[in-house]
KEMAR-832715 format. One record per residue (C-alpha): x, y, z; residue number from 1; residue in one letter. Coordinates in steps of 0.2 Angstrom, whole numbers, plus 5000, padded with zeros to 4 digits. Example, Ala and Ser with C-alpha at 12.3 -4.5 7.8 and 13.67 -1.06 7.14 Angstrom:
BEGIN
5062 | 4978 | 5039 | 1 | A
5068 | 4995 | 5036 | 2 | S
END
This chain:
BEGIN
5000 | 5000 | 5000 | 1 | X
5014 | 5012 | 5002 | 2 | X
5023 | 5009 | 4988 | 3 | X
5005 | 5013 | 4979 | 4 | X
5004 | 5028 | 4988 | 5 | X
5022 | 5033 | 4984 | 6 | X
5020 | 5030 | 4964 | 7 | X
5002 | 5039 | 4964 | 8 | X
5011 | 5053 | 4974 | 9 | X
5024 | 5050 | 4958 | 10 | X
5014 | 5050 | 4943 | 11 | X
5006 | 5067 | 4951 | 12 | X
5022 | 5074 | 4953 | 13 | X
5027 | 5071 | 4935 | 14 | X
5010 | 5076 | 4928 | 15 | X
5012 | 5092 | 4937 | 16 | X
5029 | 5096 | 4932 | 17 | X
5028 | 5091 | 4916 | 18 | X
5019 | 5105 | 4907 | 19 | X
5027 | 5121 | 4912 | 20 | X
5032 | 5136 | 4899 | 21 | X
5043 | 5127 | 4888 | 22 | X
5030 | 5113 | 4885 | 23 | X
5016 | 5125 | 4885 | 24 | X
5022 | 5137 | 4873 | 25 | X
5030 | 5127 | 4860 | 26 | X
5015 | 5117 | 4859 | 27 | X
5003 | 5132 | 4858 | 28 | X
5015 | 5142 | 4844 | 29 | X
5015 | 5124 | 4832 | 30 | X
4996 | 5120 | 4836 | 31 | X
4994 | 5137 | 4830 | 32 | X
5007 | 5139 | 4814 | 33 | X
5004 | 5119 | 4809 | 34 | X
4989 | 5112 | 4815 | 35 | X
4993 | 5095 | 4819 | 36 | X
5009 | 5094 | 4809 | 37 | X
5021 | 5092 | 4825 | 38 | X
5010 | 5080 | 4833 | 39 | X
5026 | 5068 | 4830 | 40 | X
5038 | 5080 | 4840 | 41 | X
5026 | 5080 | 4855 | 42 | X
5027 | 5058 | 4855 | 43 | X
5046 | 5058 | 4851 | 44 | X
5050 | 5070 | 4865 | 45 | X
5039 | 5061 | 4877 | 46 | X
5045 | 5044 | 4874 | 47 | X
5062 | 5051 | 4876 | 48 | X
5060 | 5058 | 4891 | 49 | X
5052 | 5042 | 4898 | 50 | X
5067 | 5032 | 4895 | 51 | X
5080 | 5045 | 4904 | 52 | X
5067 | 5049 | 4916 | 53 | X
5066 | 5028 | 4922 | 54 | X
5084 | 5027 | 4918 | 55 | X
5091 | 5040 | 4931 | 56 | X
5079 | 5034 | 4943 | 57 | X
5086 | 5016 | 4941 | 58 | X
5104 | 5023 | 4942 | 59 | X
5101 | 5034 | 4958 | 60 | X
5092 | 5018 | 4965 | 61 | X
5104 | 5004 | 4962 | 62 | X
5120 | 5015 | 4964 | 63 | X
5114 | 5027 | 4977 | 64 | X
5123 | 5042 | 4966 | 65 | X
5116 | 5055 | 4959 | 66 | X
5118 | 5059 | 4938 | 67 | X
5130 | 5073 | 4944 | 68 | X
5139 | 5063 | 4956 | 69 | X
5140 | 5049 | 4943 | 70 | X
5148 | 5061 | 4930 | 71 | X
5160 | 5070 | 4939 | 72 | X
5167 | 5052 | 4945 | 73 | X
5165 | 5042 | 4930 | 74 | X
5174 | 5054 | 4921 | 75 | X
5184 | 5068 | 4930 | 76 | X
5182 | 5087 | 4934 | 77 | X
5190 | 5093 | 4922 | 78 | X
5177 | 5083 | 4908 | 79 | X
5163 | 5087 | 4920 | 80 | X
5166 | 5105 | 4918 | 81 | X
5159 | 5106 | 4898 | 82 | X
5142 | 5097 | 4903 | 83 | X
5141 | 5107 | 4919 | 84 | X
5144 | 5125 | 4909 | 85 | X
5131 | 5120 | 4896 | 86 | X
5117 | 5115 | 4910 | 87 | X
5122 | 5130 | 4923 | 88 | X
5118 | 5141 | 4906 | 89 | X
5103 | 5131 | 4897 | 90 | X
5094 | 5132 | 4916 | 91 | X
5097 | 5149 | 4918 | 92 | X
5089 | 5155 | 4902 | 93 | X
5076 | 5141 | 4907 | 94 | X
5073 | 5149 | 4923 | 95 | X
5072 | 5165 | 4918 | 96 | X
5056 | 5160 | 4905 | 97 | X
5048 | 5150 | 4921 | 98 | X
5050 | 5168 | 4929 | 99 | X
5044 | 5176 | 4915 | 100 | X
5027 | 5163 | 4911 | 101 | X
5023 | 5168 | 4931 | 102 | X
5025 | 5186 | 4928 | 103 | X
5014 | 5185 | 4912 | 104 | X
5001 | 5176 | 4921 | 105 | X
5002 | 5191 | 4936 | 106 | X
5000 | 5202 | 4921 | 107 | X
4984 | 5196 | 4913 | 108 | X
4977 | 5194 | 4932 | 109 | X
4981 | 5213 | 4939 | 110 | X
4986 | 5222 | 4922 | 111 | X
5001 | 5226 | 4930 | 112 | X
5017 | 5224 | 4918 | 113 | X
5025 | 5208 | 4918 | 114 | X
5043 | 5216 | 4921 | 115 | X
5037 | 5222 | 4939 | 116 | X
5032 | 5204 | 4942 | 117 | X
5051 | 5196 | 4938 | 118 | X
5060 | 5202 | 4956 | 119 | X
5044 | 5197 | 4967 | 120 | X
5041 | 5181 | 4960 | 121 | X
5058 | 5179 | 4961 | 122 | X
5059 | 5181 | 4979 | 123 | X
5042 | 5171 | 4981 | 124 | X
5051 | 5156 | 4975 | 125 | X
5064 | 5162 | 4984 | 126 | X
5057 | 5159 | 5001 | 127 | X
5048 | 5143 | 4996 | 128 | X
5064 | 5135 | 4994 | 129 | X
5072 | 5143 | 5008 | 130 | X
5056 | 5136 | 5021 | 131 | X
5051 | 5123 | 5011 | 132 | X
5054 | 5101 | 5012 | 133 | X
5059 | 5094 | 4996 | 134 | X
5043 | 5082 | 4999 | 135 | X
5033 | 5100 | 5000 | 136 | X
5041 | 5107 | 4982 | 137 | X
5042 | 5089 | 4975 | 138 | X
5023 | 5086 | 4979 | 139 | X
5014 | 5099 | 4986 | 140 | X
5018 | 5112 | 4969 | 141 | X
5016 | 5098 | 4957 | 142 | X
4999 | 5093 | 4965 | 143 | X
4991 | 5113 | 4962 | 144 | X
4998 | 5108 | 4943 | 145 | X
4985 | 5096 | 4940 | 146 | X
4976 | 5111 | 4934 | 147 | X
4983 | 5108 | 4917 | 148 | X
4974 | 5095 | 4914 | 149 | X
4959 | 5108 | 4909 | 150 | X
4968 | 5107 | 4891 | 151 | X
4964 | 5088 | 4889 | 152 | X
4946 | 5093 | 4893 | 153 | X
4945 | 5106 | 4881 | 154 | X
4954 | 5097 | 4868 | 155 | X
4940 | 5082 | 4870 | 156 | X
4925 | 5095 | 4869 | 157 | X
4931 | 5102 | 4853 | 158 | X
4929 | 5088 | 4845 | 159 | X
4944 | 5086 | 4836 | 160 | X
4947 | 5074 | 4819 | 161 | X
4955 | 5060 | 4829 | 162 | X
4961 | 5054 | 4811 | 163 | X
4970 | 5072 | 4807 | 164 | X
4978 | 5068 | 4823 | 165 | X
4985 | 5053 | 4821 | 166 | X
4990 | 5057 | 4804 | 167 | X
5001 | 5071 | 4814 | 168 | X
5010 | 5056 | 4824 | 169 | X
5019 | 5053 | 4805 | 170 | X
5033 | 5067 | 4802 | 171 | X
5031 | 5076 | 4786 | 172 | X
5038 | 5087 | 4776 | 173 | X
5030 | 5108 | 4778 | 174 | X
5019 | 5113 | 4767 | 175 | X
5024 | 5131 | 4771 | 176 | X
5040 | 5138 | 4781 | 177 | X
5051 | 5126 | 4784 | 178 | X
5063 | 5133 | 4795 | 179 | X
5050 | 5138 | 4808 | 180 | X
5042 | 5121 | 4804 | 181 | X
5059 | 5112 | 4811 | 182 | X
5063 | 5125 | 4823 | 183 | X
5048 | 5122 | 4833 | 184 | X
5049 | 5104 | 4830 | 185 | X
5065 | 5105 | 4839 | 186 | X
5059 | 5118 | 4853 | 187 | X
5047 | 5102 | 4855 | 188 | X
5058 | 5092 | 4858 | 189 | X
5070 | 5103 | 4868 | 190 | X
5055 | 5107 | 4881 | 191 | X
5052 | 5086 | 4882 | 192 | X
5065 | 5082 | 4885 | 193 | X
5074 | 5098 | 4897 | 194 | X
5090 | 5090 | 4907 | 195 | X
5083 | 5098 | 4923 | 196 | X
5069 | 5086 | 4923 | 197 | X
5077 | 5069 | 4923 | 198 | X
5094 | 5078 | 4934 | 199 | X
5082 | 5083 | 4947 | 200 | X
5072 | 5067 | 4948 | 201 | X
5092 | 5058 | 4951 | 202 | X
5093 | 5071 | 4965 | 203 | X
5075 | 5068 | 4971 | 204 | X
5076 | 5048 | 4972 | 205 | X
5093 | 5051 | 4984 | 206 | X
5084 | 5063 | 4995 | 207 | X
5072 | 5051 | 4997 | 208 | X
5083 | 5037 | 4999 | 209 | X
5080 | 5026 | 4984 | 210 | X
5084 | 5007 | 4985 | 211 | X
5084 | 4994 | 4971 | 212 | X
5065 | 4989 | 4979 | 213 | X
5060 | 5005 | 4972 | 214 | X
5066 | 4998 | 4953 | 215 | X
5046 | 4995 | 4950 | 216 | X
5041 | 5011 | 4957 | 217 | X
5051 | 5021 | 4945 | 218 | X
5046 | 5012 | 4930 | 219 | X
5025 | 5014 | 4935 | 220 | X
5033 | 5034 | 4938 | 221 | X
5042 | 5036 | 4923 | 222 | X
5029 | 5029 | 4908 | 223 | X
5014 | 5032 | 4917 | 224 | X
5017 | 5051 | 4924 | 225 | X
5027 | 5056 | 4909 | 226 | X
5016 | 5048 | 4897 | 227 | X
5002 | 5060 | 4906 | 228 | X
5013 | 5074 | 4904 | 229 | X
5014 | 5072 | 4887 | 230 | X
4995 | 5069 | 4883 | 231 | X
4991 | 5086 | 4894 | 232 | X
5006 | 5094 | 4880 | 233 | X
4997 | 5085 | 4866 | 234 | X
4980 | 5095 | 4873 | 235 | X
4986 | 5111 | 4872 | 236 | X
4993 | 5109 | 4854 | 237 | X
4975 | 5102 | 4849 | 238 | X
4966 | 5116 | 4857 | 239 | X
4978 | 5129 | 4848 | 240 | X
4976 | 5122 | 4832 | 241 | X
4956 | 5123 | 4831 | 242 | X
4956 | 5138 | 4843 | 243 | X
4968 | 5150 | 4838 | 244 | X
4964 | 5145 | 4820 | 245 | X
4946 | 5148 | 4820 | 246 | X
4950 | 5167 | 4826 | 247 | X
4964 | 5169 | 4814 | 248 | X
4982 | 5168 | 4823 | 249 | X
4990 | 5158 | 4814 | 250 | X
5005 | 5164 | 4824 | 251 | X
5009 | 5168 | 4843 | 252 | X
5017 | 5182 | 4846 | 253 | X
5012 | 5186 | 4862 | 254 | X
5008 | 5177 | 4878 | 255 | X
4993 | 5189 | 4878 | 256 | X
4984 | 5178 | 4864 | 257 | X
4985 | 5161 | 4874 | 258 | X
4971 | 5165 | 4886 | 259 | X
4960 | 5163 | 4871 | 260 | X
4962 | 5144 | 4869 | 261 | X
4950 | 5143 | 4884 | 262 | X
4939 | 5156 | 4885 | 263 | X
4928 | 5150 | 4869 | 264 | X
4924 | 5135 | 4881 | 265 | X
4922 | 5141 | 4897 | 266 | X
4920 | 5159 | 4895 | 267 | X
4927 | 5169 | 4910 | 268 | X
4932 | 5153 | 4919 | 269 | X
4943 | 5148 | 4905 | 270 | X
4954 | 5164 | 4907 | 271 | X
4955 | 5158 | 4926 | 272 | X
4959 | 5142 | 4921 | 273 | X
4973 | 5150 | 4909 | 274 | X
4981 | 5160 | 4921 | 275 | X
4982 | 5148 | 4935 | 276 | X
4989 | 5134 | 4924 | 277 | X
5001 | 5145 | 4916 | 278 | X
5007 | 5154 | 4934 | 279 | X
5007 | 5137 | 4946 | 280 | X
5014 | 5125 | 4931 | 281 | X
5028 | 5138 | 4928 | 282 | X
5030 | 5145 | 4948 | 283 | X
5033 | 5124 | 4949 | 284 | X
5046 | 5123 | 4936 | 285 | X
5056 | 5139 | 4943 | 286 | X
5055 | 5130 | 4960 | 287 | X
5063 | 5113 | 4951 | 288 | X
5076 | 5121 | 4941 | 289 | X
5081 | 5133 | 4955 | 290 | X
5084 | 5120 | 4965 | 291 | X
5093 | 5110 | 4951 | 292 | X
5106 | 5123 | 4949 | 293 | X
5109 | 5120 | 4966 | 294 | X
5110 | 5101 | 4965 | 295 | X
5123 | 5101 | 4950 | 296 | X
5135 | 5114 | 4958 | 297 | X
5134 | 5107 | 4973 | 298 | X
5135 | 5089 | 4969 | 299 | X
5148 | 5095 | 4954 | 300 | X
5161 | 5102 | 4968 | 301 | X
5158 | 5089 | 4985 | 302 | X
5148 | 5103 | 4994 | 303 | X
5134 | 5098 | 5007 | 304 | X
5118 | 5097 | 4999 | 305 | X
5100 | 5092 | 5002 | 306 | X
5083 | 5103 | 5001 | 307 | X
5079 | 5096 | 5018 | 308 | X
5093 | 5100 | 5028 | 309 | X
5094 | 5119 | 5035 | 310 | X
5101 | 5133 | 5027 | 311 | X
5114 | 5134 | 5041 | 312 | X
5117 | 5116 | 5037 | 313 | X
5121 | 5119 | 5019 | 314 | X
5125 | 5137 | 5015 | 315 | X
5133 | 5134 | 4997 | 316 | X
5121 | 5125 | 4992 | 317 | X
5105 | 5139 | 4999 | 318 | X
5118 | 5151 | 4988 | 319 | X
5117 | 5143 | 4971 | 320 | X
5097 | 5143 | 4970 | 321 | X
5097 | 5161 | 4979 | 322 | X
5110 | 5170 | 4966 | 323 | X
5102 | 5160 | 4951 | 324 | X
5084 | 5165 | 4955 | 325 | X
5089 | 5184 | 4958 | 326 | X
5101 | 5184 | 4940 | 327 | X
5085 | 5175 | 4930 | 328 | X
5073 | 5189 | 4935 | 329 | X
5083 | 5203 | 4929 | 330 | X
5084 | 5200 | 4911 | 331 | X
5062 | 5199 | 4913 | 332 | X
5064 | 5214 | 4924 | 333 | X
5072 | 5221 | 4910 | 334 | X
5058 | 5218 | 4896 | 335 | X
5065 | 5205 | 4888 | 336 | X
5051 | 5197 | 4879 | 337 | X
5046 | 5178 | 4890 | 338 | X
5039 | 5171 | 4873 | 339 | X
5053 | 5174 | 4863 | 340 | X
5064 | 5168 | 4876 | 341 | X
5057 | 5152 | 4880 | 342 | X
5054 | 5146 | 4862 | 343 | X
5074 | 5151 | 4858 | 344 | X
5080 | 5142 | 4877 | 345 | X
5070 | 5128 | 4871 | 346 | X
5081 | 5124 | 4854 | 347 | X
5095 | 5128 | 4864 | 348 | X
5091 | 5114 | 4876 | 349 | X
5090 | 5103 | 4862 | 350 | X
5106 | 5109 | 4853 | 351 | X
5117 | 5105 | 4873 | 352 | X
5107 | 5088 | 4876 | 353 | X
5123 | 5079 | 4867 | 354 | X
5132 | 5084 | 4884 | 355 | X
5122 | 5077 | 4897 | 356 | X
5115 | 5062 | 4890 | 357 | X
5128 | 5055 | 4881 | 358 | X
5140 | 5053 | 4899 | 359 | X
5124 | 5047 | 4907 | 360 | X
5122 | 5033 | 4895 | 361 | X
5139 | 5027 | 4898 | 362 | X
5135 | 5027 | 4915 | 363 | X
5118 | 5016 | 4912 | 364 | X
5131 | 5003 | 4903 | 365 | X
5145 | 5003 | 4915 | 366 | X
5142 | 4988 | 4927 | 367 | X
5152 | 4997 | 4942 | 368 | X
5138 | 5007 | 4944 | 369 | X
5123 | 4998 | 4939 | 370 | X
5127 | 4979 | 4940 | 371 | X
5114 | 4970 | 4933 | 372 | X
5102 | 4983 | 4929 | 373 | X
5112 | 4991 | 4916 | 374 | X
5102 | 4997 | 4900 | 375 | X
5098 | 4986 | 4886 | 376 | X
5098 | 4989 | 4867 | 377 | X
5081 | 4996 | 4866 | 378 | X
5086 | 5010 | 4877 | 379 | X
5102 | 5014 | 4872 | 380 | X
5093 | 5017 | 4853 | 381 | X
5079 | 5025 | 4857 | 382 | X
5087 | 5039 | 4868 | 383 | X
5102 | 5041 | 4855 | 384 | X
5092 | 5042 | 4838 | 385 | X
5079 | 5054 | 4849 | 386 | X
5094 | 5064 | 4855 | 387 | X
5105 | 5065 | 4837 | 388 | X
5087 | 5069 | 4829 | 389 | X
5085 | 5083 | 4841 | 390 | X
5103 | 5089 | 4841 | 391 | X
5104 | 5091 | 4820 | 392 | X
5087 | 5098 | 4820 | 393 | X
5094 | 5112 | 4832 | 394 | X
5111 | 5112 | 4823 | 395 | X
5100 | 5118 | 4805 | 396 | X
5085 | 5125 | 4809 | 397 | X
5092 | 5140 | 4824 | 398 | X
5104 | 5147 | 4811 | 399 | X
5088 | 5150 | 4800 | 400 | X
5077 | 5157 | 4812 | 401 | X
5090 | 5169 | 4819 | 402 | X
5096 | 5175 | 4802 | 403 | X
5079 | 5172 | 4792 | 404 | X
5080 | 5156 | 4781 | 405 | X
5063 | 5151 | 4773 | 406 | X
END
């Protein structure tokens, strides 16, 4: 009964924290531009991110490391520091979006600009971290996100041609502006598959003191509360496609234009239902990723870490997550545009996932660490042809959007 508990506790946290700006946006902006065209990105990135998410709870359970920890041994410092750099940057510009989708959401609440949103949220998640259990960040946030499921409602109550859909599952080739077609196809995949997500749940499954008798928890965990993830992420594509298409925006360019997904349904409620899910899935993810920087820095040098021990206890460690959060919110405190930040971060996540998944796989082979349950061929494939996919698709299609190929 316990372990029933724990995984129900597990596939909410993953629901919850699954959908956050990255995920929300991406899917809104290629719903909008391509209908059901990147239906396929949405499947790949969430079956990819089902096979790291099992495998790094698998590693932190039979080997009692973090993916940090494991790294950093495996291979050295000095070969640590290049996938350390890329994360500590790719979460930062990460982070600063999360800040950004919170303060968006404060906007369209109070019509109050979003910029003087950036410090206070900032501070907010701040002194959740700074109070708060990791059980209570892990669990607590996650369960308010269950809120996003109001996008697999909507998307059933449109009445969507289940057909067209599934036709979407098959990647094609554009009909029409093919560099934004593969840009957002790797944003997709870049905000699926996010290292934070799959590092932090390493991190978690220590904290919690993970054994090999949790093996079957993590697997119910990984395919079933990522597999959820990704439906609620398919939800909001459908509903931008036949939404934001039947008023015309055939292109998000503004945050602004997302609360129109929901209101054609539910009226007033759906803007409530928009604004919460957009301010509690991305308050979640800032709390996540804060506390990720944290974790790799912390675990990367030998420091004292743990969400549950006190500041006092770990004061590096309370540094990391309090510097990042303050250097986030300035460039959304300075204006910079959330939107176009988080679609850009989300490319670059894909472009830097060759650096953290590729030592992590070695490590899921090397029997010194996982014995036994090392990974088999299935995994190994699945995860590199993902990856490669992702990381070509990011190599071409960012030079094109940044200097306007068509």
């Amino acid at each position: 009964m316990k372990k029933l508990f724990e995984i129900s506790l597990g596939i909410v946290t993953s629901v919850g924290g699954f959908l956050e700006v990255g995920s929300m946006a991406t899917a809104a902006q290629a719903g909008a531009t391509f209908g059901f065209r990147l239906v396929w990105a949405i499947l790949l990135g969430t079956i990819c991110i089902i096979f790291l998410v099992e495998m790094a709870g698998r590693f932190a359970a039979v080997s009692g490391h973090t993916i940090t920890d494991g790294i950093r041994e495996r291979f050295g410092f000095n070969a640590f520091l290049w996938p350390l750099s890329a994360i500590l940057l790719v979460n930062f510009m990460v982070m600063s979006a999360e800040i950004g989708g919170v303060s968006i959401a404060a906007e369209l609440a109070t019509g109050v600009g979003f910029q003087w949103w950036a410090l206070p949220v900032a501070f907010l998640a701040w002194l959740f971290l700074w109070k708060g259990t990791f059980g209570f960040i892990e669990k607590g946030v996650a369960i308010l996100g269950l809120v996003t499921l109001c996008f697999v409602i909507a998307a059933v109550m449109l009445k969507p041609d289940w057909k067209q859909v599934a036709a979407g599952a098959v990647p094609g080739l554009p009909e029409h502006d093919a560099a934004s077609y593969w840009f957002m196809a790797v944003s997709i995949l870049g905000a699926s598959i996010s290292p934070y997500l799959f590092m932090f749940y390493s991190s978690g499954a220590v904290e919690d003191h993970w054994d090999k008798t949790y093996l079957g928890t993590n697997r119910a965990i990984a395919g079933l509360g990522m597999s959820f993830g990704g439906t609620i992420s398919l939800g909001v594509l459908i509903v931008a496609a036949l939404v934001l298409g039947a008023h015309g925006i055939n292109q998000v360019n503004d945050y602004h234009q997302l609360p129109l997904m929901l209101i054609p349904l539910f009226g007033f409620w759906g803007f409530v239902l928009f604004v919460a899910s957009l301010a509690i899935a991305c308050f979640g993810a800032a709390l996540e990723i804060g506390l990720q920087q944290a974790y790799l820095v912390a675990q990367g040098f030998g420091w004292t870490w743990g969400e549950d021990l006190k500041p006092r206890t770990d004061p590096a460690f309370c540094g990391v997550y309090t510097l990042s959060l303050l250097l986030a919110a300035i460039p959304i405190a300075l204006g910079l545009d959330p939107l176009k930040l988080t679609i850009f971060s989300m490319a670059l996540t894909a472009a830097s996932l060759p650096l953290t998944v590729v030592p992590f796989l070695f490590l899921l082979n090397d029997e010194r660490y996982v014995g036994e349950h090392r990974n088999g061929m299935i995994s190994n494939a699945a995860v590199i042809f993902i990856v490669a996919l992702g990381f070509v698709l990011a190599v071409v299609s960012i030079p094109l959007q940044i200097f306007g190929g068509s």
